[in-house]
N, C-alpha and C positions, 0 to 999 in steps of 0.2 A: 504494500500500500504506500502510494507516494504521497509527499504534503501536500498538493493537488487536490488527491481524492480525501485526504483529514479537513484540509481546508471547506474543500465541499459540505462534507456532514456538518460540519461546524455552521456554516450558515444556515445549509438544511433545520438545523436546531433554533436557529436565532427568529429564522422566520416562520418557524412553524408556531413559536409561543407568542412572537407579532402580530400572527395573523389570527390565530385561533385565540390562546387567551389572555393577551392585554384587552382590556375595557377601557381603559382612561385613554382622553384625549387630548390632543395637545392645538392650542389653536393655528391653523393651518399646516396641518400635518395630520396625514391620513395612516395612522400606523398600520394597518392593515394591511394597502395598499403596497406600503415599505417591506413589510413583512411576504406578500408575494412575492415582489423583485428579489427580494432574500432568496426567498425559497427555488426561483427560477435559476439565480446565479447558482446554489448549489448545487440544483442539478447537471448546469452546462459544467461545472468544476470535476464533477464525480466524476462522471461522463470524458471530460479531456484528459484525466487522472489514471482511467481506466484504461485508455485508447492507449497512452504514452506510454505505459506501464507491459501493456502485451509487446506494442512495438518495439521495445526494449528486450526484455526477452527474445526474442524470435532472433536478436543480431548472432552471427557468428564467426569469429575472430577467427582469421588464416594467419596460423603461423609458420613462416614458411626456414628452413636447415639448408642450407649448403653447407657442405663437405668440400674445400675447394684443395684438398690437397692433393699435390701430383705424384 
């Protein structure tokens, strides 16, 4: 798991308690609203965290020996 995808759940969290359960308001500022865009960034984070993480994996290093002696 990369900071990426910790990063992600971490908003995922921030805007999940934004969006669902804050009550108070604040005048002109729609916490709710805030609280989605949270929760959308964390998914585009998980998501790119995920991606970068397999494609990493998958690389494979040539290491290559010569022997050059005659």
């Amino acid at each position: 798991m990369s900071t990426t995808t910790g990063s992600g759940i971490a908003l995922l969290v921030i805007g999940a308690v934004l969006a669902f359960a804050v009550k108070d308001s604040i005048a002109g500022v729609n916490l709710a609203m805030i609280g989605y865009i949270c929760l959308g960034a964390g998914v585009l984070a998980v998501i790119l965290g995920l991606v970068t993480n397999a494609q990493a994996t998958r690389r494979t290093n040539v290491v290559e020996h010569r022997d050059d002696t005659v």
